[in-house]
ROMIKOL-555506 format. One record per residue (C-alpha): chain; residue number from 1; x, y, z; residue in three letters. Coordinates in pm, 1 decimal, padded with zeros to 6 digits. Layout:
N
chaine=A num=NUM east=X north=Y up=Z residu=Ala
...
***
This chain:
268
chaine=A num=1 east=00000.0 north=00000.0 up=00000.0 residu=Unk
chaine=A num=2 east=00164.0 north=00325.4 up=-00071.2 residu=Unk
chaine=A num=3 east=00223.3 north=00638.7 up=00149.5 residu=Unk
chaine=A num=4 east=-00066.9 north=00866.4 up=-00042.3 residu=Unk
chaine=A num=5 east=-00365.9 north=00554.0 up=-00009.7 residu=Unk
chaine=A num=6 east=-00218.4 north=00512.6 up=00361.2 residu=Unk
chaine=A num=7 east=-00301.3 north=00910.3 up=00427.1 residu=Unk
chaine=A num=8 east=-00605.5 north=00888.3 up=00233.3 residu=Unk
chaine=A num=9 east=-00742.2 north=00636.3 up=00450.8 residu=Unk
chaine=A num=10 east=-00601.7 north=00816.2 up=00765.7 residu=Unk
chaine=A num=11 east=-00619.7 north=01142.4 up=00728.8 residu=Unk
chaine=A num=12 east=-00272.3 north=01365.3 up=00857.3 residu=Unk
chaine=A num=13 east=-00327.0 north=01495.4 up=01195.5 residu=Unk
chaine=A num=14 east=-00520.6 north=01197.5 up=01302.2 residu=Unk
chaine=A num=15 east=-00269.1 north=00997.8 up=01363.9 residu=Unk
chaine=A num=16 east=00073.6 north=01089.7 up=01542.3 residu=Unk
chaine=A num=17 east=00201.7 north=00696.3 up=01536.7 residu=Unk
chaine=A num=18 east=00210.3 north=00744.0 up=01916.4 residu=Unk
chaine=A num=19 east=-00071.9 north=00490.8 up=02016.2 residu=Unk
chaine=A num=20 east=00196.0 north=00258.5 up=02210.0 residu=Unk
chaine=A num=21 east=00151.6 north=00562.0 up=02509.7 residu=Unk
chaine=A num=22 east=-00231.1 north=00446.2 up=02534.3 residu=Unk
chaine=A num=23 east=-00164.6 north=00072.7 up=02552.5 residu=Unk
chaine=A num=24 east=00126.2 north=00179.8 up=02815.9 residu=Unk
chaine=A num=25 east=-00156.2 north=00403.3 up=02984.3 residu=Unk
chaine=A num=26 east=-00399.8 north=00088.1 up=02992.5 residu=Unk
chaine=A num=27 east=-00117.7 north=-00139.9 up=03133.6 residu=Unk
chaine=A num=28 east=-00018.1 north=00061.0 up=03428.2 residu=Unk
chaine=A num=29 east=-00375.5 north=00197.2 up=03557.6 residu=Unk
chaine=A num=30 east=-00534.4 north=-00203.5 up=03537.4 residu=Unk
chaine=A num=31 east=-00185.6 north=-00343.5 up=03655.8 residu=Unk
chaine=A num=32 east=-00410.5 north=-00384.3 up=04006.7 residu=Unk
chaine=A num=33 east=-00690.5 north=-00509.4 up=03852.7 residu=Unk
chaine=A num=34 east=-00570.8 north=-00854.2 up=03729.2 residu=Unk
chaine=A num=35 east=-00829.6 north=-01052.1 up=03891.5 residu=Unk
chaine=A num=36 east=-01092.3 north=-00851.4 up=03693.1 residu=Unk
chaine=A num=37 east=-00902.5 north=-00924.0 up=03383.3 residu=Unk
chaine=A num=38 east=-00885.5 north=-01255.7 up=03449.0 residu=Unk
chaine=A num=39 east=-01220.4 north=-01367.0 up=03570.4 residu=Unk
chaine=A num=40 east=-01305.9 north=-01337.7 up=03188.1 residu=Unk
chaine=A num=41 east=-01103.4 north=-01630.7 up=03121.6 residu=Unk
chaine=A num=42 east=-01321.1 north=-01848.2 up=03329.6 residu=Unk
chaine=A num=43 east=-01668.6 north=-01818.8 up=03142.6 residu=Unk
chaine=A num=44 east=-01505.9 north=-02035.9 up=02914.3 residu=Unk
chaine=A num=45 east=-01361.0 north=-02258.8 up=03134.4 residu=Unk
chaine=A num=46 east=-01683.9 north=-02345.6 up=03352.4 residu=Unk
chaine=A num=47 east=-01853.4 north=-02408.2 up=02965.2 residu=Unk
chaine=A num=48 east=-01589.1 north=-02651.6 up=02917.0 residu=Unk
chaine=A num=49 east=-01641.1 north=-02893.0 up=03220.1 residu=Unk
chaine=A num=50 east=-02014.8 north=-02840.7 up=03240.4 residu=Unk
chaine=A num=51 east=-02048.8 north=-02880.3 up=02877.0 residu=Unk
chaine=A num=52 east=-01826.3 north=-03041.7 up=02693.9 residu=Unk
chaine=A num=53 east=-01708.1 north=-03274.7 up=03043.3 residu=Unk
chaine=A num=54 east=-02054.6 north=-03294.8 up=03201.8 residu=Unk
chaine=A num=55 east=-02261.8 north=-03301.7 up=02908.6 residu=Unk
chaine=A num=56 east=-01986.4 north=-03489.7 up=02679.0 residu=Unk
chaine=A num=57 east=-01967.6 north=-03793.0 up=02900.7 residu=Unk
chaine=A num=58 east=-02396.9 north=-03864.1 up=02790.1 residu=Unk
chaine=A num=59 east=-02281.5 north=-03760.4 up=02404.3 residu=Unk
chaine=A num=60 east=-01999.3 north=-03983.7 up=02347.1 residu=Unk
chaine=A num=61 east=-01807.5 north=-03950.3 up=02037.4 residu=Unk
chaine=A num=62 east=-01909.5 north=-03730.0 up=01726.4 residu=Unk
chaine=A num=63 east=-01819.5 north=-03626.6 up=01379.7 residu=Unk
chaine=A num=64 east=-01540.4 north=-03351.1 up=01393.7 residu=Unk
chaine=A num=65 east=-01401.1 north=-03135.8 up=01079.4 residu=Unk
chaine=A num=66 east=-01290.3 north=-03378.8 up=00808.7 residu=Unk
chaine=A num=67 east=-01531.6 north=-03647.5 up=00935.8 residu=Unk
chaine=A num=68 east=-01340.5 north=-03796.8 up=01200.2 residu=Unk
chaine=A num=69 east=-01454.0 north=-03857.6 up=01506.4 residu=Unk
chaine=A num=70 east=-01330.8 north=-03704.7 up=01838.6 residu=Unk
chaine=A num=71 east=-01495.3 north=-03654.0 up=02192.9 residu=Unk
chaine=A num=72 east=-01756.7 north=-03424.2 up=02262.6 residu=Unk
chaine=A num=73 east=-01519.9 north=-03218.1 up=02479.9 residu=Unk
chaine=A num=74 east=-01269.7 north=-03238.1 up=02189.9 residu=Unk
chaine=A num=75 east=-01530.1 north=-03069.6 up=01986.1 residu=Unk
chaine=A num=76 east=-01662.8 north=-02811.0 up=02205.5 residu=Unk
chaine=A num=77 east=-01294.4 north=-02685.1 up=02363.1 residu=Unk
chaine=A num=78 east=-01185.5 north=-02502.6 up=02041.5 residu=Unk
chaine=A num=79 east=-01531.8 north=-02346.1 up=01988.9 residu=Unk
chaine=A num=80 east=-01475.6 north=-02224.9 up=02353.9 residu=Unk
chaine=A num=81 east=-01108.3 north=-02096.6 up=02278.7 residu=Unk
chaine=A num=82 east=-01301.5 north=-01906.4 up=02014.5 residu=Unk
chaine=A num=83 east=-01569.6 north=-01738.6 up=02223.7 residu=Unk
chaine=A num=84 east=-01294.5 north=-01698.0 up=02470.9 residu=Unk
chaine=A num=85 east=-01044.2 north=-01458.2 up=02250.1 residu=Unk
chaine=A num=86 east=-01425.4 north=-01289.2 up=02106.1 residu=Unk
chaine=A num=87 east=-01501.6 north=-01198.1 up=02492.6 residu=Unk
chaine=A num=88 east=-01176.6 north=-01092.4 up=02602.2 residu=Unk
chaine=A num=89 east=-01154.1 north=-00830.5 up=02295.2 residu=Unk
chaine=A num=90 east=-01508.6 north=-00730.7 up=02295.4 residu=Unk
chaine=A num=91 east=-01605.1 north=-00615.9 up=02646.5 residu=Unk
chaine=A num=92 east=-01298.2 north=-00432.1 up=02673.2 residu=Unk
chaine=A num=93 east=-01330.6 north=-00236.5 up=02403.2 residu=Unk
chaine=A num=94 east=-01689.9 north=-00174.4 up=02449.9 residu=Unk
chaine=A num=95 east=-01798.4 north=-00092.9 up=02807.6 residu=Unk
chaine=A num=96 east=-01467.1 north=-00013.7 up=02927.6 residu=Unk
chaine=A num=97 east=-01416.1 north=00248.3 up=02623.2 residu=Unk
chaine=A num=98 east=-01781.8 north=00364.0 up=02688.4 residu=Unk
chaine=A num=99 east=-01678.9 north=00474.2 up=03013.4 residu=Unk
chaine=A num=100 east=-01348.7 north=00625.0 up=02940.2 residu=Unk
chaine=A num=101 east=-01538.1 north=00814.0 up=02676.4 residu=Unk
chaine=A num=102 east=-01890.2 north=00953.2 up=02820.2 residu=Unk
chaine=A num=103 east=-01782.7 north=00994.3 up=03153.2 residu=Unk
chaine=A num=104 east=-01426.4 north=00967.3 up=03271.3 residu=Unk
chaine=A num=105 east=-01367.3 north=01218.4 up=02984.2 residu=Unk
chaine=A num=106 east=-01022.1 north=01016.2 up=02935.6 residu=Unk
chaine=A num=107 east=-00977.5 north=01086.5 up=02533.3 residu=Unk
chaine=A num=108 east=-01049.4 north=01513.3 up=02571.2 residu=Unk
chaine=A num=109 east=-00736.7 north=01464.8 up=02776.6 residu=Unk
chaine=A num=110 east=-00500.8 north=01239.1 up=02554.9 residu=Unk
chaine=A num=111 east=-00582.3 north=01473.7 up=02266.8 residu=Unk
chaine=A num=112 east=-00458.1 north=01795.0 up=02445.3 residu=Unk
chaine=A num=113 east=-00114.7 north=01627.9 up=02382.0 residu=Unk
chaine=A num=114 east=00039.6 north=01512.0 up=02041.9 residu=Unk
chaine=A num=115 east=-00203.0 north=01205.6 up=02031.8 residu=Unk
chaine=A num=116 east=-00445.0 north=01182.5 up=01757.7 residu=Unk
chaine=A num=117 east=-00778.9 north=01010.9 up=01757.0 residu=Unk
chaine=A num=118 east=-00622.8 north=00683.0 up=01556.7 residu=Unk
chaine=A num=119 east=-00352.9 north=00697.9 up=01828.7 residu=Unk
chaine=A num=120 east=-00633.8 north=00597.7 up=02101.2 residu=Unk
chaine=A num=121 east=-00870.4 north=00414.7 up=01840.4 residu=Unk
chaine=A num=122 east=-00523.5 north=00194.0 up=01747.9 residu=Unk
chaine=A num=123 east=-00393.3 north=00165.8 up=02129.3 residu=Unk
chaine=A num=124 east=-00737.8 north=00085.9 up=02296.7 residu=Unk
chaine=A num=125 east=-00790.6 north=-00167.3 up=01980.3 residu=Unk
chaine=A num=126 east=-00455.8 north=-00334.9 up=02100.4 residu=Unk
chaine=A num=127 east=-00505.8 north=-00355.3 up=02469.7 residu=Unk
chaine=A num=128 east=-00832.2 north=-00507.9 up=02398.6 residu=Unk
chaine=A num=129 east=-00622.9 north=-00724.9 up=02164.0 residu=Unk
chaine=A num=130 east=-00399.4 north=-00821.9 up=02456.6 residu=Unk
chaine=A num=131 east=-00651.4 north=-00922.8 up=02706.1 residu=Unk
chaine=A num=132 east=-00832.9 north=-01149.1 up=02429.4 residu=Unk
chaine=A num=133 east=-00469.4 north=-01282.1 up=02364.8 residu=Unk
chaine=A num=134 east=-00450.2 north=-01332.6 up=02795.0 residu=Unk
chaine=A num=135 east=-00746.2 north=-01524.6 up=02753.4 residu=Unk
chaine=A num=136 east=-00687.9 north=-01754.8 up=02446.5 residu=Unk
chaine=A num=137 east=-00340.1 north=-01852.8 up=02600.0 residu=Unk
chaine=A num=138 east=-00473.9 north=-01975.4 up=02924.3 residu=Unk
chaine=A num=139 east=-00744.3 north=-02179.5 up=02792.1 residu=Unk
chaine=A num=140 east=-00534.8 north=-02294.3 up=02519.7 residu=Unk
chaine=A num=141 east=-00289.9 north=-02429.3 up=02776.6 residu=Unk
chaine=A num=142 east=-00583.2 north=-02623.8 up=02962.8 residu=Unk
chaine=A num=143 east=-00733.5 north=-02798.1 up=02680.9 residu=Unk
chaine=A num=144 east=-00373.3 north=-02847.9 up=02623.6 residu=Unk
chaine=A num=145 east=-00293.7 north=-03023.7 up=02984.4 residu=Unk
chaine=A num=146 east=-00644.5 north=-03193.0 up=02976.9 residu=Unk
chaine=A num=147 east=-00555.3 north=-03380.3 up=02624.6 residu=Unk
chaine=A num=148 east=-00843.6 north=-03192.7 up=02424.7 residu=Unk
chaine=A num=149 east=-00615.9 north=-03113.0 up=02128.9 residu=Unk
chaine=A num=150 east=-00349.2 north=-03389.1 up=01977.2 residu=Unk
chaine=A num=151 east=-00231.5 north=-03201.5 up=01611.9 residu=Unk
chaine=A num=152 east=00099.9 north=-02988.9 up=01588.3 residu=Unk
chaine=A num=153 east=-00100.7 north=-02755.3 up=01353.6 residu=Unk
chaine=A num=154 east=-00268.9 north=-02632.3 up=01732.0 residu=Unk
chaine=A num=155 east=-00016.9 north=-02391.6 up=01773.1 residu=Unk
chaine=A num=156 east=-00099.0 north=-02156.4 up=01500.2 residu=Unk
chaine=A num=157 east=-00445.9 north=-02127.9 up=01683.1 residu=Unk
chaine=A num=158 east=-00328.2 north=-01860.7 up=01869.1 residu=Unk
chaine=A num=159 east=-00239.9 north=-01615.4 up=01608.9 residu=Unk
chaine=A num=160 east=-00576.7 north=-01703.2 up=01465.9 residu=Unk
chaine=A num=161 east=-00676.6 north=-01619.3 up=01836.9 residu=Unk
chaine=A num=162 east=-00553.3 north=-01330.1 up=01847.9 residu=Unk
chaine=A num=163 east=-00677.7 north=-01222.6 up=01457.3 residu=Unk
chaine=A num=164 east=-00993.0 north=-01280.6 up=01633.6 residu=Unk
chaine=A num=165 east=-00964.5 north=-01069.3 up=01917.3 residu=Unk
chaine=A num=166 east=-00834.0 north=-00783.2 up=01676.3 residu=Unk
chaine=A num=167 east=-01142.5 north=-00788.0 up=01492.7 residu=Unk
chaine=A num=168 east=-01327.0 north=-00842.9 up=01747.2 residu=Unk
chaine=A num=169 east=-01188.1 north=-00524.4 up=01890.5 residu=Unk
chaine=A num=170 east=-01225.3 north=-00346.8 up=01605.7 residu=Unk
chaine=A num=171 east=-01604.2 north=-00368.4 up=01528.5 residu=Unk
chaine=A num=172 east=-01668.9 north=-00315.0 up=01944.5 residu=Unk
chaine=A num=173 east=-01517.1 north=00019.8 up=01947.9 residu=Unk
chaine=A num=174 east=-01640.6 north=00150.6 up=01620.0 residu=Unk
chaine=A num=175 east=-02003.4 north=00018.6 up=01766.4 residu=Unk
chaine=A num=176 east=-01932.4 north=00160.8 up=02083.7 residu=Unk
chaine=A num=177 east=-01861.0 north=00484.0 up=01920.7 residu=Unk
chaine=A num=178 east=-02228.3 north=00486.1 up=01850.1 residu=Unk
chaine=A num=179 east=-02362.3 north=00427.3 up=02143.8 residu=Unk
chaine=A num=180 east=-02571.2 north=00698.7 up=02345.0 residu=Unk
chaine=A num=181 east=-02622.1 north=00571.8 up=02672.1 residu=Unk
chaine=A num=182 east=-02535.3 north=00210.8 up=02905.5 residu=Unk
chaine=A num=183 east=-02905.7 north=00113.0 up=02735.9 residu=Unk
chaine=A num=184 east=-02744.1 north=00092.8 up=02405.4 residu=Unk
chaine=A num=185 east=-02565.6 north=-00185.5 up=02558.6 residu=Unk
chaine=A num=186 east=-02820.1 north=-00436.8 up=02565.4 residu=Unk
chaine=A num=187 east=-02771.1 north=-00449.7 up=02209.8 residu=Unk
chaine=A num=188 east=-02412.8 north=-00555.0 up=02283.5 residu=Unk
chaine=A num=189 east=-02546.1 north=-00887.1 up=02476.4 residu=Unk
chaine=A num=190 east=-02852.2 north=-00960.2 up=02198.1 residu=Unk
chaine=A num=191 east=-02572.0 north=-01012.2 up=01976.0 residu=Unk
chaine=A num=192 east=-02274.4 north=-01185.5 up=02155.4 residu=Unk
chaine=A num=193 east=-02528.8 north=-01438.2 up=02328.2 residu=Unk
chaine=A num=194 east=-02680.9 north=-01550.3 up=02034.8 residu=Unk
chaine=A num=195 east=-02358.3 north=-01584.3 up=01854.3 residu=Unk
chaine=A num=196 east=-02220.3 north=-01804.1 up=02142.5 residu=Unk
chaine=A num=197 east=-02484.5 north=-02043.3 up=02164.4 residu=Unk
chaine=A num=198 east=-02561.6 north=-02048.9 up=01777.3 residu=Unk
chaine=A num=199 east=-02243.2 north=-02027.7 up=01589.1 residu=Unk
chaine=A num=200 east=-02204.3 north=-02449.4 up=01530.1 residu=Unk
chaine=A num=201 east=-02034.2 north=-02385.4 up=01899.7 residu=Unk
chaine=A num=202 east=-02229.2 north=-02669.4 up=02043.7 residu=Unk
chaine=A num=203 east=-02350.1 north=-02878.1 up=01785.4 residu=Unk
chaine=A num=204 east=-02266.6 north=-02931.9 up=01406.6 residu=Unk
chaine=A num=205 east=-02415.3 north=-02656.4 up=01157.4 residu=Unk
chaine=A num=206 east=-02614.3 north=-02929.4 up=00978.7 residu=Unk
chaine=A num=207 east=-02864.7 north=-02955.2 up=01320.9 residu=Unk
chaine=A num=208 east=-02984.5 north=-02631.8 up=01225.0 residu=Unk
chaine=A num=209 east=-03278.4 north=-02554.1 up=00995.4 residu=Unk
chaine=A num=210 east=-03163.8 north=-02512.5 up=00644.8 residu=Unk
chaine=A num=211 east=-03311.4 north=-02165.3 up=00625.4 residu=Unk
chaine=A num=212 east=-03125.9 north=-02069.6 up=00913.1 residu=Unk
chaine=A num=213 east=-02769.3 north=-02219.6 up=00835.8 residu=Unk
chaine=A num=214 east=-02676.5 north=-01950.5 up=00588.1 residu=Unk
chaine=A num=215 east=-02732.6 north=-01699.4 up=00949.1 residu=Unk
chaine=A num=216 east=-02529.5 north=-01896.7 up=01078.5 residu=Unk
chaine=A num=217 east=-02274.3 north=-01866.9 up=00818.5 residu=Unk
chaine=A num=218 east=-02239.2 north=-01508.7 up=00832.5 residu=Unk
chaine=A num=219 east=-02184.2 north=-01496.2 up=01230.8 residu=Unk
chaine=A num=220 east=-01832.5 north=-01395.5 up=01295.2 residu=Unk
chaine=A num=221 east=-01775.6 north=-01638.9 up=01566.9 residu=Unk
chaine=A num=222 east=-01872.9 north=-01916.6 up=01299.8 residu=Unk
chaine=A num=223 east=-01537.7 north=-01854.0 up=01158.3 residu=Unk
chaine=A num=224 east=-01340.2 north=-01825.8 up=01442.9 residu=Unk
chaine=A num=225 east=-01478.8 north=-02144.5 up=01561.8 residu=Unk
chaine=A num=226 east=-01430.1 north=-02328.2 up=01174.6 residu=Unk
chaine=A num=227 east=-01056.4 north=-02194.8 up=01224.5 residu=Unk
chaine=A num=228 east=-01019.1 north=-02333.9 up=01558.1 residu=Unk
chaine=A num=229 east=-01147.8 north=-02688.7 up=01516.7 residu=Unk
chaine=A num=230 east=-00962.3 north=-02764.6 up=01164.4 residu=Unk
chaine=A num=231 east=-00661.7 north=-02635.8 up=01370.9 residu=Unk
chaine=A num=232 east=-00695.3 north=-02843.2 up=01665.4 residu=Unk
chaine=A num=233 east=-00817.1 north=-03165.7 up=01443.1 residu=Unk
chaine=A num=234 east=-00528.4 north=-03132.2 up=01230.8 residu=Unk
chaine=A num=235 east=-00792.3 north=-03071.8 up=00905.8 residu=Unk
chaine=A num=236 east=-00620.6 north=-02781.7 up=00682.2 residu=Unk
chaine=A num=237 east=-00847.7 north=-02674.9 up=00409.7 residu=Unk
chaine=A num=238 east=-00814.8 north=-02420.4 up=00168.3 residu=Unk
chaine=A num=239 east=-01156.2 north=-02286.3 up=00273.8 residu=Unk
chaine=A num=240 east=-00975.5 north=-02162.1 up=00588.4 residu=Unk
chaine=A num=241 east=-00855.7 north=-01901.0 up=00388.5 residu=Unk
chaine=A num=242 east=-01200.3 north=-01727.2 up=00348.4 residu=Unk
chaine=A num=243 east=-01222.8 north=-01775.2 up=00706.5 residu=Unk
chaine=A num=244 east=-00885.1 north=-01572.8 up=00772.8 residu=Unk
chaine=A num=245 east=-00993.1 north=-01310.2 up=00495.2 residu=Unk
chaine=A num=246 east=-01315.2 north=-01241.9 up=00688.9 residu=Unk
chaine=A num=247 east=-01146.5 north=-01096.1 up=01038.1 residu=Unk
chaine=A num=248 east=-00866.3 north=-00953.6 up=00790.6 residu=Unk
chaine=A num=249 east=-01148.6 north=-00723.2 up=00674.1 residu=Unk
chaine=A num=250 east=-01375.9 north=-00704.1 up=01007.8 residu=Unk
chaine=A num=251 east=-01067.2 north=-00562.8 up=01172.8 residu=Unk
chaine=A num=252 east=-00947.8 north=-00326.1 up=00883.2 residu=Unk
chaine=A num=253 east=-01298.6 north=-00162.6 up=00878.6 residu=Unk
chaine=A num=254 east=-01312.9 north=-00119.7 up=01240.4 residu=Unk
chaine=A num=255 east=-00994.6 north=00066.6 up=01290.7 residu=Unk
chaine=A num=256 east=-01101.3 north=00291.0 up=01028.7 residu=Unk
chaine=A num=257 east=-01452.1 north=00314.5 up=01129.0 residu=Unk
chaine=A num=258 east=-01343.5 north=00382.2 up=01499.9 residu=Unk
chaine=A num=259 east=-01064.5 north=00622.0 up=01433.4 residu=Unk
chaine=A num=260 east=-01284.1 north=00842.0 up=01235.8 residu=Unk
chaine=A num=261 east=-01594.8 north=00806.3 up=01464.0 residu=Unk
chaine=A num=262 east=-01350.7 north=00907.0 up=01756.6 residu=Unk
chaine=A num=263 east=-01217.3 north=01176.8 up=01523.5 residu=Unk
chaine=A num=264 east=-01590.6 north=01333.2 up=01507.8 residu=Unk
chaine=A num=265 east=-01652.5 north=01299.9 up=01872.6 residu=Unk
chaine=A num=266 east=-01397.8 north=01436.5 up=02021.8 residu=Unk
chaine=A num=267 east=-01310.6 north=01726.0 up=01801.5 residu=Unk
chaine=A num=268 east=-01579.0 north=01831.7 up=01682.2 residu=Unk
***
């Protein structure tokens, strides 16, 4: 891409290529707040035992990507490591920004210095990134320990993981910059529940009505989850391409869409 399309795109005086200050900025105020980091990891973790232990031990065996069969557990953990990176990205760059925005008036005060609005749009997009990234290694290493994953190819699931949580990231702060009050926010949860319970997380895509497969299809967290189990199962397709293509572009448009948005806000 050359310099000119770059500056097209972003606009000079938007960005000051600064934005590592706002992930330092992130890093030392929540550098007390671990647990409340963390305790995002487990949502995942309880779905794994209650699910895909619990639940898995009635199921038995069933029909993984490439049509070999695996444990039930086998076949819910990567969907989990999926929704896992998607929550760690997502609430921290939604209701965490939506507060440093509205009402802790953080931004008005990085952009009295040299900072431009992509600077915080790019370093709140990459914390975010970072805590998704927290959470896909940790669960990553359990279904590790507990035996849930056997092919070499498992380790490039976590810089799919974190492609995820970049997109992920992306499209929750360019949403969030749209939001007009914590009502708006409801919105936030009719979308991620539905995704989590409905993306072919649980059970196979073809156990859902035909009409409402192609929905399915076009969920992001279908994706990540398609990415995750071919990964874990060993099953490389070309197909995972389109996959990879789809958070390419979720996560371009969202920077863009969040550094302008923020751009409008706050200086305007």
């Amino acid at each position: 891409m050359s310099v000119g399309l770059v500056w097209r795109v972003i606009p000079p005086g938007l960005y000051a290529r600064r934005a590592r200050t706002v992930v330092e900025r992130s890093f030392l105020v929540n550098r007390r707040a671990w647990t409340a980091i963390f305790s995002g990891f487990f949502e995942s973790f309880f779905y794994l035992f209650a699910m895909g232990v619990g639940f898995g031990g009635l199921v038995g065996q069933v029909i993984g990507p490439g049509g070999q069969p695996m444990s039930y557990a086998a076949y819910v953990a990567p969907a989990l490591l999926a929704a896992s990176a998607m929550n760690g990205a997502v609430y921290d760059s939604t209701f965490n920004l939506f507060f440093k925005l509205k009402y802790a008036k953080v931004y008005d005060g990085m952009l009295a210095t040299p900072l431009g609005p992509f600077d915080v749009a790019i370093g709140e997009i990459s914390w975010a990134l970072i805590r998704g990234a927290i959470y896909a290694v940790g669960f990553l290493s359990v279904i590790s320990v507990l035996g849930l994953v056997s092919s070499p190819w498992t380790i490039l699931a976590l810089p799919v993981a974190l492609l995820v949580s970049l997109a992920f990231a992306a499209i929750g702060m360019a949403c969030t910059t749209f939001m007009r009050s914590w009502q708006d926010f409801d919105l936030v949860q009719l979308a991620l529940l539905p995704m989590f319970l409905f993306s072919a997380t649980f059970y196979p895509l073809s156990v859902y009505p035909e009409a409402l497969q192609w929905l399915v299809r076009i969920s992001p967290l279908y994706h990540a989850v398609e990415l995750m189990r071919g990964l874990t199962a060993g099953v490389i397709e070309w197909a995972m391409l389109g996959h990879l293509s789809y958070f390419v572009v979720m996560a371009v448009v969202g920077m863009i869409v969040a550094g302008r948005r923020l751009g409008r806000l706050l200086l305007s």
